[in-house]
C-alpha positions in Angstrom: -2.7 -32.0 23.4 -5.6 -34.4 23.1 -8.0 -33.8 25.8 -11.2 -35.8 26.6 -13.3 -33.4 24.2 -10.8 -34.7 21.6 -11.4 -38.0 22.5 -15.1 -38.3 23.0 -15.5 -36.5 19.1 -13.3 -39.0 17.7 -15.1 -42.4 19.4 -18.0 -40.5 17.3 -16.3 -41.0 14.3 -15.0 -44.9 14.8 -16.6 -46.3 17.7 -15.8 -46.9 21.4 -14.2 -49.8 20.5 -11.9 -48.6 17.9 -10.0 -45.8 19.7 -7.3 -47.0 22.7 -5.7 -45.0 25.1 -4.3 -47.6 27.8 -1.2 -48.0 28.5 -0.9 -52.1 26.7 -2.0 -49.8 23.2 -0.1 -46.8 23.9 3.2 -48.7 24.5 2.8 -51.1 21.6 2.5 -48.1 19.2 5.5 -46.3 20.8 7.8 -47.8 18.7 9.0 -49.8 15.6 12.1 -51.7 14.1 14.7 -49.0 15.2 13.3 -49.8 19.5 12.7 -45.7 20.2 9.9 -44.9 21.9 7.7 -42.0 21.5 4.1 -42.3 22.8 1.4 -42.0 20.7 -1.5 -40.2 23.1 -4.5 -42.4 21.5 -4.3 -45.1 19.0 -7.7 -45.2 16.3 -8.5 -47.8 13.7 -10.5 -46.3 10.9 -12.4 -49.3 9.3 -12.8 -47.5 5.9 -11.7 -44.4 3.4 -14.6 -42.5 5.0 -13.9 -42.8 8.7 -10.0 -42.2 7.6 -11.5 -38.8 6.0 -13.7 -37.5 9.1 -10.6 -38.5 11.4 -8.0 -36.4 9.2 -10.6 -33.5 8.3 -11.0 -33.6 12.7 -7.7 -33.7 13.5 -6.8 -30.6 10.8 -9.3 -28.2 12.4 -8.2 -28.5 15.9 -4.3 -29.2 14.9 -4.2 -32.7 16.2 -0.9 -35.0 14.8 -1.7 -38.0 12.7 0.8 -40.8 12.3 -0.2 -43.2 9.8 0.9 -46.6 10.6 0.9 -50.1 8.9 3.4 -52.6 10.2 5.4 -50.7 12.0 8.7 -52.4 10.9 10.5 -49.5 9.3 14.1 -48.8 10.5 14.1 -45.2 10.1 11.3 -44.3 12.7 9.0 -43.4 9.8 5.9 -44.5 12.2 7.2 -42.7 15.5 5.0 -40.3 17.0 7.3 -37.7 18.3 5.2 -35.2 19.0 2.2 -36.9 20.3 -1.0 -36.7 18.6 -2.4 -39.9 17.1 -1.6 -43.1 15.7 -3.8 -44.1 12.4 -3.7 -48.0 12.3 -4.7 -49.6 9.3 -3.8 -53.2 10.3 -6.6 -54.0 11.9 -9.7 -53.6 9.3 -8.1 -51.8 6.2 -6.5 -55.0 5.1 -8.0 -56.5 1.9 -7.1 -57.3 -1.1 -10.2 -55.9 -3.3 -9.2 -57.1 -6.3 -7.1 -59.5 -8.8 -7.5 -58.8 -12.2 -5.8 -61.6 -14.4 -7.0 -59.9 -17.4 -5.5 -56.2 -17.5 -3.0 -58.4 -14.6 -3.6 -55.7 -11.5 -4.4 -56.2 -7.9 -6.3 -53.6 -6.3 -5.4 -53.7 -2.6 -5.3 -51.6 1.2 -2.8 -50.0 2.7 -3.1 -52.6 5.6 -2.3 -55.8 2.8 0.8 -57.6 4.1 3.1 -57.7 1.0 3.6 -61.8 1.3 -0.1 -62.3 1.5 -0.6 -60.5 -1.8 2.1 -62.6 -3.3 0.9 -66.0 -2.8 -2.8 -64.6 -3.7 -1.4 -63.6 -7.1 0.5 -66.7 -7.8 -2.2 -69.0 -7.0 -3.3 -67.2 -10.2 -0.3 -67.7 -12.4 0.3 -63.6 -11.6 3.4 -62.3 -9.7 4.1 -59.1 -8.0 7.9 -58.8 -8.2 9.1 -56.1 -5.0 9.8 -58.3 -2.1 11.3 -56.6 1.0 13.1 -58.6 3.1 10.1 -57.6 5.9 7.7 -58.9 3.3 6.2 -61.7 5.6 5.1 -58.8 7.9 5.3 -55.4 6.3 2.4 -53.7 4.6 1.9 -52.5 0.9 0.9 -49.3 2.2 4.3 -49.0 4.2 5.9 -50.6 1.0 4.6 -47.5 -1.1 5.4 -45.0 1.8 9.1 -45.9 1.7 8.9 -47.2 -1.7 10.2 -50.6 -0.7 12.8 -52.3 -2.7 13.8 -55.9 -2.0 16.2 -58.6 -3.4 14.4 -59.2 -7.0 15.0 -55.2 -7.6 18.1 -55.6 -10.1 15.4 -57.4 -12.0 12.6 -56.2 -11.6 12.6 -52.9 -10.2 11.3 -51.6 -6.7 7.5 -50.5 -5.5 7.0 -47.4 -7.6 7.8 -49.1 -10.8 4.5 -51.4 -10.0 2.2 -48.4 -8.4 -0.6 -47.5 -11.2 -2.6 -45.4 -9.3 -3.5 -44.4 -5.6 -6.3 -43.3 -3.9 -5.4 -41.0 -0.7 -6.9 -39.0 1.7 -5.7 -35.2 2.3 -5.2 -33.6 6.0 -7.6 -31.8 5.3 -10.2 -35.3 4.4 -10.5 -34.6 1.0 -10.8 -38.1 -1.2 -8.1 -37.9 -4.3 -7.0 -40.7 -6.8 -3.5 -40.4 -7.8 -2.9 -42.1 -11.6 -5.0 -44.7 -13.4 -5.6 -47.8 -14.0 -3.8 -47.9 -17.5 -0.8 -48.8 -18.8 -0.1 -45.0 -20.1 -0.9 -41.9 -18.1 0.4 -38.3 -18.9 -2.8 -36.0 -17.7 -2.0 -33.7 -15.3 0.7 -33.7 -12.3 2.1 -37.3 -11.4 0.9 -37.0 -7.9 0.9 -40.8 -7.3 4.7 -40.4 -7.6 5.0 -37.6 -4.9 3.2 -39.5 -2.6 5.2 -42.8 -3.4 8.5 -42.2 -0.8 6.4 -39.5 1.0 6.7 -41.3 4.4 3.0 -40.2 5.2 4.0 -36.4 5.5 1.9 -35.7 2.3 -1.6 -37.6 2.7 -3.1 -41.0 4.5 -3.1 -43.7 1.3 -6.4 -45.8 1.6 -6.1 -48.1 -2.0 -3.5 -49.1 -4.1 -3.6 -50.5 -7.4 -0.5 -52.2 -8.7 0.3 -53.8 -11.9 1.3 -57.2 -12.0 3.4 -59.6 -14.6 2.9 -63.0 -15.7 5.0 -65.4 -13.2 8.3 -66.9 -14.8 8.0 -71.0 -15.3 11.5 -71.7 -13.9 14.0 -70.2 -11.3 18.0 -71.0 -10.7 20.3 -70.3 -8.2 24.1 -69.3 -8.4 26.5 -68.2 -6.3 30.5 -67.1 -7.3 33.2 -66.7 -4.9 35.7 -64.2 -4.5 38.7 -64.3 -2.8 38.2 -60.8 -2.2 35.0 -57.8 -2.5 36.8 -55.3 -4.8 37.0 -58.5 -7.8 33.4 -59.3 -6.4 32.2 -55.2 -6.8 33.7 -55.3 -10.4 32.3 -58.3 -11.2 28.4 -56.9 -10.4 28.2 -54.5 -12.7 30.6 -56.1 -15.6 28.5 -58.6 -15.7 25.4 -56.8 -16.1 26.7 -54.5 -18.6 27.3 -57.7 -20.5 23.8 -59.0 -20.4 23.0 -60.3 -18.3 19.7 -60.3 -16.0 19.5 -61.8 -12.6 16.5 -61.7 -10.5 18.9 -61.3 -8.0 22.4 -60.5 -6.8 23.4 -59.8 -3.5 26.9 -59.4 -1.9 28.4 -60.3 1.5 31.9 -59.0 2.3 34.9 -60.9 3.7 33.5 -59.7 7.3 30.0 -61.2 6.7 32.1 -63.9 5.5 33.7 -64.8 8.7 30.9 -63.9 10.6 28.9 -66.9 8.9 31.7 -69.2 9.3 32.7 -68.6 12.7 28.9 -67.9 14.1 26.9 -70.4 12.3 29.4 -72.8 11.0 28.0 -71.8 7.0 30.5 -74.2 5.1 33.1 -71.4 3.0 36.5 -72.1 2.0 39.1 -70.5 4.4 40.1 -68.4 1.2 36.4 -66.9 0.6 36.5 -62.9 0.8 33.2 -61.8 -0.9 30.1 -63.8 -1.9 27.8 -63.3 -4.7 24.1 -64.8 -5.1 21.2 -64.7 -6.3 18.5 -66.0 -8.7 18.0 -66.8 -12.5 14.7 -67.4 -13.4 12.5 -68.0 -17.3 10.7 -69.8 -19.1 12.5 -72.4 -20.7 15.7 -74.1 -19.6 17.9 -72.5 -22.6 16.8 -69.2 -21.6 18.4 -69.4 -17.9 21.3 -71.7 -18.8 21.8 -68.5 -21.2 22.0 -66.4 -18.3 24.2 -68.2 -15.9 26.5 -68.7 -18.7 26.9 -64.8 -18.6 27.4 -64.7 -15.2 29.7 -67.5 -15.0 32.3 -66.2 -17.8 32.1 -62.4 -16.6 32.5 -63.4 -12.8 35.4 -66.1 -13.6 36.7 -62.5 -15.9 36.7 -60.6 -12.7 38.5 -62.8 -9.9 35.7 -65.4 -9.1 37.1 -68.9 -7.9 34.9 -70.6 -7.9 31.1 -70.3 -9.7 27.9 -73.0 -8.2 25.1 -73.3 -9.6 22.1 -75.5 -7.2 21.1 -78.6 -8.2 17.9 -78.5 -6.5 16.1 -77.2 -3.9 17.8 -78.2 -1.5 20.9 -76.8 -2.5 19.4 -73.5 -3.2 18.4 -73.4 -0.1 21.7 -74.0 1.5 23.3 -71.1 -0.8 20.2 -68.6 0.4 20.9 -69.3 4.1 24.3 -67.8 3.6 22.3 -64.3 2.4 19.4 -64.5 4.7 21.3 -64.7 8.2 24.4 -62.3 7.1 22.5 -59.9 9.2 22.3 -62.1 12.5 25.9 -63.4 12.3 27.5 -59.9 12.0 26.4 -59.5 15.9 30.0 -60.7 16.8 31.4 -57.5 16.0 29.2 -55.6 18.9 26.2 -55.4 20.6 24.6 -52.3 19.1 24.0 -51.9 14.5 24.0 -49.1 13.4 22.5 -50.3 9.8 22.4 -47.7 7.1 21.3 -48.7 3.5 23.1 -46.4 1.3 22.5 -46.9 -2.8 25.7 -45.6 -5.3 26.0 -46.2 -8.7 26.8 -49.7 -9.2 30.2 -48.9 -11.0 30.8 -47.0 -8.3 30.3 -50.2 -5.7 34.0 -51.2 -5.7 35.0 -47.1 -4.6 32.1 -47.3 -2.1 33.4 -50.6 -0.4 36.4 -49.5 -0.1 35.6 -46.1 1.0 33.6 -47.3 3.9 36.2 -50.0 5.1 39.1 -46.9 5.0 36.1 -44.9 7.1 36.0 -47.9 9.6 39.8 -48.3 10.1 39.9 -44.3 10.6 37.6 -44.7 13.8 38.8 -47.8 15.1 35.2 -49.8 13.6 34.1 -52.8 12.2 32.2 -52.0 9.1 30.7 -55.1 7.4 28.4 -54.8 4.5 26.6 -56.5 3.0 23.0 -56.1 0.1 21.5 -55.9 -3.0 24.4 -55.3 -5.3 22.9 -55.5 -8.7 21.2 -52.5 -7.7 23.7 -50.8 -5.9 22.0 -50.8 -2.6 24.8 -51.5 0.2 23.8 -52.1 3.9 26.3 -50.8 5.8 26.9 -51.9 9.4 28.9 -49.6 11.8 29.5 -52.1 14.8 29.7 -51.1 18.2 29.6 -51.9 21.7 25.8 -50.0 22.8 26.9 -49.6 26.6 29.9 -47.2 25.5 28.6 -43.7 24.7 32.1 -42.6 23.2 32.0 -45.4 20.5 28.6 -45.1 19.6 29.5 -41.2 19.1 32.0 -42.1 17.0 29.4 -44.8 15.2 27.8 -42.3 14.1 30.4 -39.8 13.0 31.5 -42.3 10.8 28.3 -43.1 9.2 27.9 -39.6 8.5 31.2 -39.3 6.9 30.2 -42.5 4.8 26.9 -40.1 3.7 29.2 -37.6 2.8 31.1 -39.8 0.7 28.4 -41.4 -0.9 26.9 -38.5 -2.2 29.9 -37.1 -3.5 30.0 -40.7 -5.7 26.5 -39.7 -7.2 24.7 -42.0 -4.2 22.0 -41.5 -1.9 21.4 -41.5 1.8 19.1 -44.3 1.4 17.9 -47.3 -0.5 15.0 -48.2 0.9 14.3 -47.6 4.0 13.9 -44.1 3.7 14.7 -40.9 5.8 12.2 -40.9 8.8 13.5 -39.4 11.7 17.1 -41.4 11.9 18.5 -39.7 8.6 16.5 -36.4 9.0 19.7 -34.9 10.1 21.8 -35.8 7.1 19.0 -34.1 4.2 21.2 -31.5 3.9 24.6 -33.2 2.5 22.1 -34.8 0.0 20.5 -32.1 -1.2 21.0 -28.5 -1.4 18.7 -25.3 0.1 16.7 -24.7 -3.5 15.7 -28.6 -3.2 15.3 -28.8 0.4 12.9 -26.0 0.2 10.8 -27.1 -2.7 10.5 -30.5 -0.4 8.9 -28.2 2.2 6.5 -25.9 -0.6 5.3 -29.4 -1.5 4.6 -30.6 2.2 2.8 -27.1 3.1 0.6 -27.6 -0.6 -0.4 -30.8 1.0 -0.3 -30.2 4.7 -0.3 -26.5 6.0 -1.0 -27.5 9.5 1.7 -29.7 9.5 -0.4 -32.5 11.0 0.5 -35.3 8.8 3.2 -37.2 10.5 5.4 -34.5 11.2 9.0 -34.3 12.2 10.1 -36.5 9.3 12.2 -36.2 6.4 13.4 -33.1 7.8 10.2 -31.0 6.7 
């Protein structure tokens, strides 16, 4: 319980100013992109590494919860304070970008950086930073490396931890560490920068991030195939990348999303389409992505595709993207409540997994549209139903958990990229077994023996 004593010490540390306990604050910080609401009992705003230290070291002695917090737009509840305690805010003056380096091509940043902001800062220097999240206009690096955010350029690319060099963290107990270096090769000591990437801010508060960064491409194309059904388009993802092919992107909508766009936004498919795939070519010189799209083309027109576009312009790639970008809005004609999970398989195991889920939604009477990142293997998976019937959304999630169960079994995961949190704490164990789940909570207690560091997460 934080009592005034607790209060008064910590307005010490940051300022009158900089610690909130109204009711606007406390409500604002109650909840994030899955609309629960626990209550945070004060909201602080550390402006630096050292108040973030003294506020940790306080909160350890006198067993106080800490919740670190960016953006707040995770879907797992990763930012909830469910036991109380404290929210630690980093928006608000932790928020620069420190550094661009074009010459060894790293950015040093804050947790508080908004992922898009860094983007265009790079570019503007001939530099990109590939992971792009589809939050990425809001979402913070730090949250990026908390959940180790993937995005739509990851069959490319790769996700967050492939671009994380080295960290510098604070420890419950306000001990200063850096994770990694600021070199290309690192193999001295413990890769502690990659436990605390996907740690959910159980582990320790991150206060600076330094990230490579690549040379930005000099040209980009968009394609998109379509199938006349999703199995033809699941084969076709990973044929076609086993044949060489390299897309930025390639994401999938099934013959639910589909209809969904036609019917809800009036998105211009033939009556025929059952399964969309799109994404993003990009390179250098013209032969280099006309190479590409000539892969895609034969091993997609191999595999079922009907018909294979490739944009003119702008304009036209714009028009193909809209289809991707608003699959999520238009599958609200199924039902009034998502329950959106974002379960990853092996991508030769993408045509078992779509059909595994759709067999799952007939069992329980559901619509199940899907729809994601396929060249990675990541599949957003959409039980629909109505949110003012407490017997369907029972049986919502029964089938999502059944879908876990079956996922797993294929060599999957419970999740993607938006992590565990509090939503898929209750799944942990069909995904891993008692040795593992125990070392996860050795590693927490190493870090955090209080327990004070966002707790009630991952399971731990």
């Amino acid at each position: 319980m934080l009592d005034k004593k607790h209060i008064d010490e910590l307005k010490k540390i940051v300022g009158e100013e900089d610690i909130k306990t109204d009711k606007i604050h406390l409500r604002a910080y109650s909840y994030d992109a899955t609309k629960e609401h626990y209550y945070p009992e004060a909201v602080v705003f550390p402006k630096d590494e050292e108040e973030v230290s003294k506020i940790l070291k306080y909160c350890n002695d006198n067993k106080i919860a800490v919740i670190p917090r960016g953006a707040g737009s995770g879907f797992t509840g990763g930012a909830l304070p469910v036991n109380g305690g404290i929210i630690l805010a980093v928006e608000k003056y932790m928020n620069k970008i420190l550094e661009i380096d074009e010459k060894d091509m790293v950015a040093v940043v804050q947790p508080g950086v908004v992922n898009a902001h860094l983007q265009k800062a790079v570019e503007e220097k001939g530099l990109f930073y590939p992971p792009d999240p589809a939050s990425m206009d809001y979402s913070t690096i730090g949250g990026n490396v908390s959940e180790n955010a993937g995005g739509m350029r990851a069959a490319k690319y790769g996700i967050t931890k492939d671009y994380v060099m080295s960290l510098k963290a604070v420890l419950p107990n306000g001990d200063i560490i850096r994770a990694g270096k600021r070199t290309i090769k690192d193999v001295a000591g413990y890769n502690v920068a990659g436990i605390l990437i996907a740690s959910e801010g159980t582990l320790a508060v991150i206060t600076e991030i330094t990230l490579k960064l690549l040379p930005k491409p000099k040209m980009k194309k968009t394609y998109m195939g379509i199938f006349e059904n999703v199995e033809d388009a699941m084969n076709a993802v990973y044929k076609s990348l086993a044949s060489g092919a390299m897309p930025v992107a390639m994401e999938f909508m099934d013959s639910l999303v589909v209809k969904a766009l036609r019917e809800k936004l009036g998105v211009n498919l033939p009556d025929w389409a059952g399964a969309l795939l799109i994404g993003d070519v990009d390179g250098n010189v013209e032969e280099e992505i006309n190479y590409q799209l000539g892969i895609l083309e034969k091993s997609f027109k191999e595999n079922g595709c009907k018909e294979f576009k490739v944009a003119r312009d702008e304009n036209e790639a714009n028009e193909i993207w809209y289809a991707r970008r608003n699959a999520s809005q238009s599958i609200t004609i199924y039902g009034s409540k998502k329950i959106n999970e974002d379960i990853s398989v092996p991508r030769s195991k993408l045509p078992d997994a779509l059909r595994v889920i759709t067999q799952i939604g007939e069992k329980y009477g559901l619509v199940v549209p899907c729809f994601g990142h396929a060249g990675d293997g990541n599949i957003h998976v959409n039980v629909m139903v109505d949110g003012s019937n407490e017997e369907e959304v029972k049986k919502g999630y029964e089938a999502v958990e059944e879908i876990f169960k079956a996922v797993v079994d294929m060599g999957g995961t419970l999740s993607g990229e938006h992590g565990i949190g509090l939503s898929k704490a209750p799944f942990m164990k069909i995904a891993f077994s008692e040795a593992e789940l125990n070392l996860f909570k050795r590693i927490k207690e190493a870090f955090d023996p209080n327990g004070i560091l966002n707790p009630g997460k991952m399971g731990l």
